[in-house]
DOROSE-188403 format. One record per atom (N, C-alpha, C): residue in three letters; y negated, x, z negated. Coordinates in pm, whole numbers, padded with zeros to 5 digits, always signed. Layout:
<recs>
ALAYXZ...
</recs>
This chain:
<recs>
UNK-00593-01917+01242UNK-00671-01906+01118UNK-00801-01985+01132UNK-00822-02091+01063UNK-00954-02151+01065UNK-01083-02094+00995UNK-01176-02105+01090UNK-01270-02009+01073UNK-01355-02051+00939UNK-01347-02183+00888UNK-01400-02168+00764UNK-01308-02151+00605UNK-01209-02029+00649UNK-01089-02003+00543UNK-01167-01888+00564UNK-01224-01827+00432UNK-01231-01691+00398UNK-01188-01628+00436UNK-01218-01483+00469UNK-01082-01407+00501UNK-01144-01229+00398UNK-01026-01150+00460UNK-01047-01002+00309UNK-01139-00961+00465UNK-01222-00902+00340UNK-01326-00778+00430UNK-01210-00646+00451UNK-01123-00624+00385UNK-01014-00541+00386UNK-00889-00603+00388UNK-00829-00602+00466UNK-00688-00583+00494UNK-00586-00451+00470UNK-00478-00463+00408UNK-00400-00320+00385UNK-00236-00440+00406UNK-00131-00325+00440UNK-00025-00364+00472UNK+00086-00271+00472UNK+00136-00296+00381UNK+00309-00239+00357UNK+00382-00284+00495UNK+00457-00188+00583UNK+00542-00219+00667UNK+00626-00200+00663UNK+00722-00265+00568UNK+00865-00238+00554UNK+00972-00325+00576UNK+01119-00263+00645UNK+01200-00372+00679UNK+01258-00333+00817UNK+01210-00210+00875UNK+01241-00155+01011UNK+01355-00125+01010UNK+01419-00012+00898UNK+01555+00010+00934UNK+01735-00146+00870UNK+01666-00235+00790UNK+01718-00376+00761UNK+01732-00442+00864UNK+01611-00444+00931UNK+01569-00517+01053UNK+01705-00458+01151UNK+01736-00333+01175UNK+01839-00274+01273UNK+01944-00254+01245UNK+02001-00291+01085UNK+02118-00266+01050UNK+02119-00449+01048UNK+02104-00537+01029UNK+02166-00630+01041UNK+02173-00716+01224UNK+02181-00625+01290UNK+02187-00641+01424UNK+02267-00534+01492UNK+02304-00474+01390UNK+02417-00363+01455UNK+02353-00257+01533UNK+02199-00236+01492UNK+02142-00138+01605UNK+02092+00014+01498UNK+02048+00093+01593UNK+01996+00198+01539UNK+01920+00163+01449UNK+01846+00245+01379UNK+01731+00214+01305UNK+01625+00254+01415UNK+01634+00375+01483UNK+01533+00366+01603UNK+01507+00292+01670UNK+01571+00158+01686UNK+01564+00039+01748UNK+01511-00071+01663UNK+01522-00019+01513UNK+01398-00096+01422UNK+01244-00045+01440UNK+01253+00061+01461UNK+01083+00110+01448UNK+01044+00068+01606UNK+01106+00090+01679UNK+01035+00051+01821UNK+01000-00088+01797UNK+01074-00176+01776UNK+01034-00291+01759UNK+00949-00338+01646UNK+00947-00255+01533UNK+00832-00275+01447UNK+00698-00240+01521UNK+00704-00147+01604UNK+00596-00111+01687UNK+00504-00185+01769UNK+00594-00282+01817UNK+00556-00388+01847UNK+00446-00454+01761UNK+00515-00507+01672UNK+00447-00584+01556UNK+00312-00538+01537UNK+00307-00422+01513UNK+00184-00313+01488UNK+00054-00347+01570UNK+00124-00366+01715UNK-00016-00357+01784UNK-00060-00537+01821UNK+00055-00600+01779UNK+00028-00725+01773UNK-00061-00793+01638UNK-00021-00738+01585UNK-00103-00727+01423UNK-00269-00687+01451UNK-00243-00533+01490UNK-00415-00508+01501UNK-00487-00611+01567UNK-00454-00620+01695UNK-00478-00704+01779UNK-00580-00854+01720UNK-00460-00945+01606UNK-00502-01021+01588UNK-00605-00998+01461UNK-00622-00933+01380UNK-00695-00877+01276UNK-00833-00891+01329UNK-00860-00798+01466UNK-00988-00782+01504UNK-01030-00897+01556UNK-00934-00961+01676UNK-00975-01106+01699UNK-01024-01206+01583UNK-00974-01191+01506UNK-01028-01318+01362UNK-01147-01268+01267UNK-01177-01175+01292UNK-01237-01082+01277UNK-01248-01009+01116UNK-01144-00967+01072UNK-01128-00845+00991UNK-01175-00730+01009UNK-01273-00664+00903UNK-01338-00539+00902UNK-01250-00431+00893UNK-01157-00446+00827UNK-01116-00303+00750UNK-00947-00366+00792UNK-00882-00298+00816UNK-00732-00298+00823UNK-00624-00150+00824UNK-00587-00162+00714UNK-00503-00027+00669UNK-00348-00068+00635UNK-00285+00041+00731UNK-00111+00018+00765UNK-00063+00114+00705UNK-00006+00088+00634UNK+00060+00229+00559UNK+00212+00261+00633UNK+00179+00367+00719UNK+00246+00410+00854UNK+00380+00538+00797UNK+00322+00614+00718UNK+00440+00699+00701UNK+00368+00811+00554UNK+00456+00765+00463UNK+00452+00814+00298UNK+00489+00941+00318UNK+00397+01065+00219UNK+00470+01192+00207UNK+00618+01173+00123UNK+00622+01103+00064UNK+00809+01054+00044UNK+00892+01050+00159UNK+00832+00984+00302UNK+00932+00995+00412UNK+00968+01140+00445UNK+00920+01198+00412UNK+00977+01351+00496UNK+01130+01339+00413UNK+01153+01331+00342UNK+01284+01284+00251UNK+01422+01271+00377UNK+01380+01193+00443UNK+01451+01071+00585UNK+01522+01206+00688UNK+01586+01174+00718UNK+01655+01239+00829UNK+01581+01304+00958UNK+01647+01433+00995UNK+01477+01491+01064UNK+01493+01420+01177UNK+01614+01374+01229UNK+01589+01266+01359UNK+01523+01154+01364UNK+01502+01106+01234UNK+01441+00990+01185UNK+01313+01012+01231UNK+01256+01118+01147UNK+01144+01186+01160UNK+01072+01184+01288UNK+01121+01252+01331UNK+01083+01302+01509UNK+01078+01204+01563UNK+01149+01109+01554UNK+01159+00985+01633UNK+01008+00876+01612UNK+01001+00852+01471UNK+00849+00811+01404UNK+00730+00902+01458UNK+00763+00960+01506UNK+00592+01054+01513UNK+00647+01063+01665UNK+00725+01055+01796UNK+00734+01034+01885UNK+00671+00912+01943UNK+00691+00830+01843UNK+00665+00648+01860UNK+00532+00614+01844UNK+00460+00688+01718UNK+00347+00703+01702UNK+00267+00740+01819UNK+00220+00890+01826UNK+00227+00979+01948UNK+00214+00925+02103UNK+00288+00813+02115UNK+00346+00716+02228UNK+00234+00637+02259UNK+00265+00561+02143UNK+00209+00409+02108UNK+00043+00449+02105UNK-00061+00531+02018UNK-00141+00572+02024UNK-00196+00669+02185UNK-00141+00687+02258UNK-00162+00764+02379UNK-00179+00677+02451UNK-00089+00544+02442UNK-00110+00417+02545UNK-00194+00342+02514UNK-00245+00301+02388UNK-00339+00211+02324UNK-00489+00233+02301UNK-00484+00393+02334UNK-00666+00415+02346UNK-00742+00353+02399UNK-00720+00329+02537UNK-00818+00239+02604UNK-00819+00113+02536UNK-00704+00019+02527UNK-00706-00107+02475UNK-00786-00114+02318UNK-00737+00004+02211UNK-00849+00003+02104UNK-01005+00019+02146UNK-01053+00121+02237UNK-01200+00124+02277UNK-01256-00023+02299UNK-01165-00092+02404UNK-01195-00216+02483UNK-01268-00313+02375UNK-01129-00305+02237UNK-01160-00410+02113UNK-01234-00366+02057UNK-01294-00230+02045UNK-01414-00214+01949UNK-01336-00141+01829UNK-01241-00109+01820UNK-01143-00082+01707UNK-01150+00098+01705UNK-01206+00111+01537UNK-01205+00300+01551UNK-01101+00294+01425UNK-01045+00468+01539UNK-00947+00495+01415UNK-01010+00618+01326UNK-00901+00516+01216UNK-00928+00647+01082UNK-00808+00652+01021UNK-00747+00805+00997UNK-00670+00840+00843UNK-00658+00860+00758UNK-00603+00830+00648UNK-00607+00840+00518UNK-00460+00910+00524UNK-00471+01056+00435UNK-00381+01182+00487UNK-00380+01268+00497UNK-00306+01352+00506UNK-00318+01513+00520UNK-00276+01549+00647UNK-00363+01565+00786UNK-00279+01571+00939UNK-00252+01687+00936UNK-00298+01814+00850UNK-00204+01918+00866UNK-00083+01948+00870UNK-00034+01865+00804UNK+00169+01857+00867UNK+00203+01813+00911UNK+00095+01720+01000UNK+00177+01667+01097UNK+00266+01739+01193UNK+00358+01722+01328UNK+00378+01773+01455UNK+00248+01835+01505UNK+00248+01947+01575UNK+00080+01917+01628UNK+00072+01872+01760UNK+00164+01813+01825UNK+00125+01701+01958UNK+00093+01572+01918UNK+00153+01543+01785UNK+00108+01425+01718UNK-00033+01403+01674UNK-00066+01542+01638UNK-00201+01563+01524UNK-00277+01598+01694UNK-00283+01633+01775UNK-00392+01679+01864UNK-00404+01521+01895UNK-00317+01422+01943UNK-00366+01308+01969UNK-00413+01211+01901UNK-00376+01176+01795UNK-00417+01185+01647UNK-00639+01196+01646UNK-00611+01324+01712UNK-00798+01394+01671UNK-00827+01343+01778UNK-00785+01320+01900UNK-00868+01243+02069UNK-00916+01135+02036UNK-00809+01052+01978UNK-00816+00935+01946UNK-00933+00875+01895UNK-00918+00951+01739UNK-01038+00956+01667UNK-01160+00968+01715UNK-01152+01103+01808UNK-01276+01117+01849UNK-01350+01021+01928UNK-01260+00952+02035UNK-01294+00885+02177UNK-01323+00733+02109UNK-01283+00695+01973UNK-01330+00564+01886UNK-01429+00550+01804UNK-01480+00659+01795UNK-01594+00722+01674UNK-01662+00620+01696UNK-01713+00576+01791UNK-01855+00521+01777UNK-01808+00370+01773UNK-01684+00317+01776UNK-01660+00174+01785UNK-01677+00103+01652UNK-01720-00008+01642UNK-01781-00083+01531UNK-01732-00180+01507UNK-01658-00239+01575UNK-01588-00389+01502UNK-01503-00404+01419UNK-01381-00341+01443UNK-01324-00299+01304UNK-01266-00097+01310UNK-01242-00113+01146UNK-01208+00019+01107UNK-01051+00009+01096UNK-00948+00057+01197UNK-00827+00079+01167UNK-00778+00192+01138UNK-00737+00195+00957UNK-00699+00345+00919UNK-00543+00333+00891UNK-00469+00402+00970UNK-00343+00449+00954UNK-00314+00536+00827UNK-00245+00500+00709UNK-00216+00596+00604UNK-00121+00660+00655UNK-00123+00778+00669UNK-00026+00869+00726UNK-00017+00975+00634UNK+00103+01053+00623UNK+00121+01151+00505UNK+00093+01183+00436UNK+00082+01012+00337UNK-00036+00955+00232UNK+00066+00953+00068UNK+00013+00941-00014UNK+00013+00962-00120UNK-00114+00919-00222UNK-00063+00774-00253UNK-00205+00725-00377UNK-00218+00849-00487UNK-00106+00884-00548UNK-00172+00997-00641UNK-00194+01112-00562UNK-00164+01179-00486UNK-00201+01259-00438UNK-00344+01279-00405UNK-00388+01122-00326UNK-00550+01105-00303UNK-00641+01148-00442UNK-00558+01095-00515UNK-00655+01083-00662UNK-00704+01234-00729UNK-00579+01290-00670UNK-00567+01435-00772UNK-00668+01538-00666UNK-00644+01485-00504UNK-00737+01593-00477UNK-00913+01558-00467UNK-00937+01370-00504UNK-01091+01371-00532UNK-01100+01434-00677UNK-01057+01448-00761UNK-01068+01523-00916UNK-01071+01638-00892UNK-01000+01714-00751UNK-01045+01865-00749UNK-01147+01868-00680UNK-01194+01752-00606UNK-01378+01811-00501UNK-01384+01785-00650UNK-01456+01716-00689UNK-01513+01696-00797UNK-01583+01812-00913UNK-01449+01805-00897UNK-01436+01943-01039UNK-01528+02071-00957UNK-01527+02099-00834UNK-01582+02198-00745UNK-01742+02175-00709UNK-01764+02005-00781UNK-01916+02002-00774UNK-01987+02076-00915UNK-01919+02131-01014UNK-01941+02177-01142UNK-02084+02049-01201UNK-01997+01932-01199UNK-02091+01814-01281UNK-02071+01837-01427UNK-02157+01756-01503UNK-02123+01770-01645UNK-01991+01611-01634UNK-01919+01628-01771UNK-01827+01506-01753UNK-01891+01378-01777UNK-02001+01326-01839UNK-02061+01228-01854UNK-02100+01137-01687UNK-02109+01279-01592UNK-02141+01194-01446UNK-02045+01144-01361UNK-01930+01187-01463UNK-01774+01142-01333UNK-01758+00966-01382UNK-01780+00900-01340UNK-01767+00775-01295UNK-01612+00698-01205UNK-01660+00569-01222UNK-01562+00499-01095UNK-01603+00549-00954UNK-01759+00499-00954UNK-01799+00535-00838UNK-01782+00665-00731UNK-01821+00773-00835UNK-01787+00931-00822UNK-01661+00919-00755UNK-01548+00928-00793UNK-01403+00903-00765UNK-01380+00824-00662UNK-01415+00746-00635UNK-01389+00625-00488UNK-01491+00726-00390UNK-01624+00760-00388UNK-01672+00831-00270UNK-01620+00970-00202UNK-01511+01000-00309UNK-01425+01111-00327UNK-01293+01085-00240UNK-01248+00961-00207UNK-01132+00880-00146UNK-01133+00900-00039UNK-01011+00885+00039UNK-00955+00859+00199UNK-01088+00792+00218UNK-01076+00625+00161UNK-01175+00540+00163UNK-01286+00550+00150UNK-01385+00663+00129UNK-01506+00660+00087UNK-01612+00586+00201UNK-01688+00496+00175UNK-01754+00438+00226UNK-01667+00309+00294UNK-01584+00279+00227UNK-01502+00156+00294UNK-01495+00043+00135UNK-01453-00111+00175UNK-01477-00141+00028UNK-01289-00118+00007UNK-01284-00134-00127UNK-01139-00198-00209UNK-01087-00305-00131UNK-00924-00270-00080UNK-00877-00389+00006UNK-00864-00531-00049UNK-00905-00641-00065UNK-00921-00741-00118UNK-00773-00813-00125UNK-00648-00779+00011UNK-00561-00793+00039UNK-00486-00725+00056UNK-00310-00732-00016UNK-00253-00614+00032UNK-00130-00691+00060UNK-00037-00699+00179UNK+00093-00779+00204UNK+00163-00644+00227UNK+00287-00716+00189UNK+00403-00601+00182UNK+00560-00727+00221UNK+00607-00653+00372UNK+00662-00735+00389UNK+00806-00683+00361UNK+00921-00771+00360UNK+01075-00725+00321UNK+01137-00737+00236UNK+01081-00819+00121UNK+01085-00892-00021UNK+01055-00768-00115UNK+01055-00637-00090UNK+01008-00564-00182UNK+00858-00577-00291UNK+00876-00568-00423UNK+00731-00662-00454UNK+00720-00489-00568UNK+00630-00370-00483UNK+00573-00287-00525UNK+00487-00221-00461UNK+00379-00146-00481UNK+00322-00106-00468UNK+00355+00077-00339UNK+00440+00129-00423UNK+00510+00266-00329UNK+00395+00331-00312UNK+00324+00385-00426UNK+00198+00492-00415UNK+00095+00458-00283UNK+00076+00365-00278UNK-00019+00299-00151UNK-00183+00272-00220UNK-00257+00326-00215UNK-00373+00259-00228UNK-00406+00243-00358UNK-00306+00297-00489UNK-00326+00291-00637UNK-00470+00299-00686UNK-00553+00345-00647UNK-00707+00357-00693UNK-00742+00184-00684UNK-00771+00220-00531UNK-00860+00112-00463UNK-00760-00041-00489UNK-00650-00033-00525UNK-00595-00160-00518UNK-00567-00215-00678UNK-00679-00159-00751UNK-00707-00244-00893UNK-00731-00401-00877UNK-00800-00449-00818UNK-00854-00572-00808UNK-00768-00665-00688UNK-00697-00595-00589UNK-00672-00657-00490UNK-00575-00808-00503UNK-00556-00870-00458UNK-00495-01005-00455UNK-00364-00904-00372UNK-00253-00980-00420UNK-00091-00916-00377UNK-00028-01026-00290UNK+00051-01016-00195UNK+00127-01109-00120UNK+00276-01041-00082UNK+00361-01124-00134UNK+00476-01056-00108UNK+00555-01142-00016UNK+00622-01133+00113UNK+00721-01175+00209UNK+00839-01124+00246UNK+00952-01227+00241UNK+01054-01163+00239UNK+01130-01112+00383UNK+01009-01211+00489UNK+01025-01132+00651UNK+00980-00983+00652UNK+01111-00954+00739UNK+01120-00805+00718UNK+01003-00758+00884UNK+00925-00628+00863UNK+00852-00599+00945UNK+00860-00660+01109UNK+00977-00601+01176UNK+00957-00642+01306UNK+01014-00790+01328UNK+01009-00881+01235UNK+00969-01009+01264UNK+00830-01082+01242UNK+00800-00948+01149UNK+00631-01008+01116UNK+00499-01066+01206UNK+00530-01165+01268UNK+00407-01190+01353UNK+00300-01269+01318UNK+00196-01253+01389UNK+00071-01288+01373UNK+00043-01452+01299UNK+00195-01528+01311UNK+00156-01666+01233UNK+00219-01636+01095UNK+00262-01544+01111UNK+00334-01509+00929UNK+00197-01428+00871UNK+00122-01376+00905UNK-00019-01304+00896UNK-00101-01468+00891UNK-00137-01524+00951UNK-00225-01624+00890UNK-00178-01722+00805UNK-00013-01705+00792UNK+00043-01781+00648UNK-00045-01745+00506UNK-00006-01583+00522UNK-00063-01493+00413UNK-00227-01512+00369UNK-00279-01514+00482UNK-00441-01584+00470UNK-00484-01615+00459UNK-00399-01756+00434UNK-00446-01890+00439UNK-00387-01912+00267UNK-00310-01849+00219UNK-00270-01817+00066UNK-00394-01746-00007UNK-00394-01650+00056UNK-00557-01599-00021UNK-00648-01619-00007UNK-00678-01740+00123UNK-00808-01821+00102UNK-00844-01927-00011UNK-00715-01945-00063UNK-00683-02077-00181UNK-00696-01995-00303UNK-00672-01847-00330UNK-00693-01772-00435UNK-00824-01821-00491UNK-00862-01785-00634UNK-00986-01725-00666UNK-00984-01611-00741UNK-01085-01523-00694UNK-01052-01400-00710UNK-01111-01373-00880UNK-01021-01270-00926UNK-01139-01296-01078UNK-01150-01075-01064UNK-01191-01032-01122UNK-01243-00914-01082UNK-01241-00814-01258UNK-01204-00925-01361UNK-01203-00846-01525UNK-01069-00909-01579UNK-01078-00830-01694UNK-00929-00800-01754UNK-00853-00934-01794UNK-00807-00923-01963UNK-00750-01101-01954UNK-00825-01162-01984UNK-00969-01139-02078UNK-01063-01232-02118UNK-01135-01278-01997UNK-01082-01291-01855UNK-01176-01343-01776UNK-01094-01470-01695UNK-00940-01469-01794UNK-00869-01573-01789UNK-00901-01712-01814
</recs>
């Protein structure tokens, strides 16, 4: 990525294509997510190196509980894993984690490491890596409208603003970028608030081929963007 190509103060990323990825190779699908796993930490990796502020993976939808409970177990094993081995290496990069989520349902060997994690990155500053985990865009929405409603404001003070400091995201900006890889070209309740304005990138490489030069393909596409920020009259 050349350093005088813009880049998003936010990064967000659809990871889809894990279980495609293992059925057209005759393998498990557990043999797609391990190897998407891969991708994952090769991804962060390069994010912080180029230096991206904000990077959000949308890791596992309250729709997945849907999935097979072996499925299941297996994803939050991998997680669980992958995060237990990568602490030190995130501290090293400066990289703190955050979720956007409800960790109360998680496993709780998942969710206790999950909170170490968090804790032992708190103070790291270079970038913010938030895992959406047993996430839900409307869901986010409906429970900042209930703090809200619990501040007993009059309705004249509920705002945009109000509502976003109310978010997973509060104090983070709107992802400027959102890639979604696997040719799927939707959204899947990801980020619906905050991803009004965002610039879209759709690829038809499926996750665990996604590497870091298919990531500065994408970059180097929305460095050529111009961003416009109002409705059609700003056409």
């Amino acid at each position: 990525m050349d350093k005088e190509e813009k880049l998003p103060a936010h990064l967000a990323i659809i990871m889809d294509g894990n279980g495609r990825w293992a059925k057209k190779r005759g393998l498990s699908r557990t043999e797609g997510h391990k190897e998407g796993v891969k991708r994952v930490k090769e991804v962060i990796a390069h994010c912080c190196k180029i230096g991206i502020k904000y990077l959000t993976l949308y890791t596992f939808s309250k729709e997945n509980w849907k999935r097979p409970k072996t499925e299941i177990s297996t994803l939050f094993n991998l997680l669980s894993e992958h995060l237990k081995k990568e602490e030190p290496s995130l501290k090293e990069q400066g990289i703190k984690l955050n979720i956007l989520g409800e960790l109360e349902d998680l496993p709780l060997f998942t969710k206790k490491i999950i909170q170490q994690v968090i804790r032992n990155t708190s103070q790291c500053k270079k970038m913010t890596l938030n895992l959406a985990l047993n996430y839900s865009g409307r869901e986010e929405i409906v429970q900042a409208v209930q703090k809200i409603i619990k501040q007993n404001l009059p309705p004249e003070k509920i705002n945009i603003e109000l509502i976003s400091k109310n978010l997973y995201t509060t104090g983070q900006p709107d992802p400027d970028l959102i890639i979604r890889t696997s040719g799927e070209m939707r959204l899947s309740n990801f980020l619906i608030f905050q991803a009004a304005y965002a610039e879209l990138y759709f690829t038809p490489v499926l996750w665990p081929d996604f590497t870091p030069d298919h990531l500065d393909q994408a970059l180097l596409e929305y460095s050529k963007r111009e961003r416009r920020f109002g409705g059609l009259g700003s056409c």
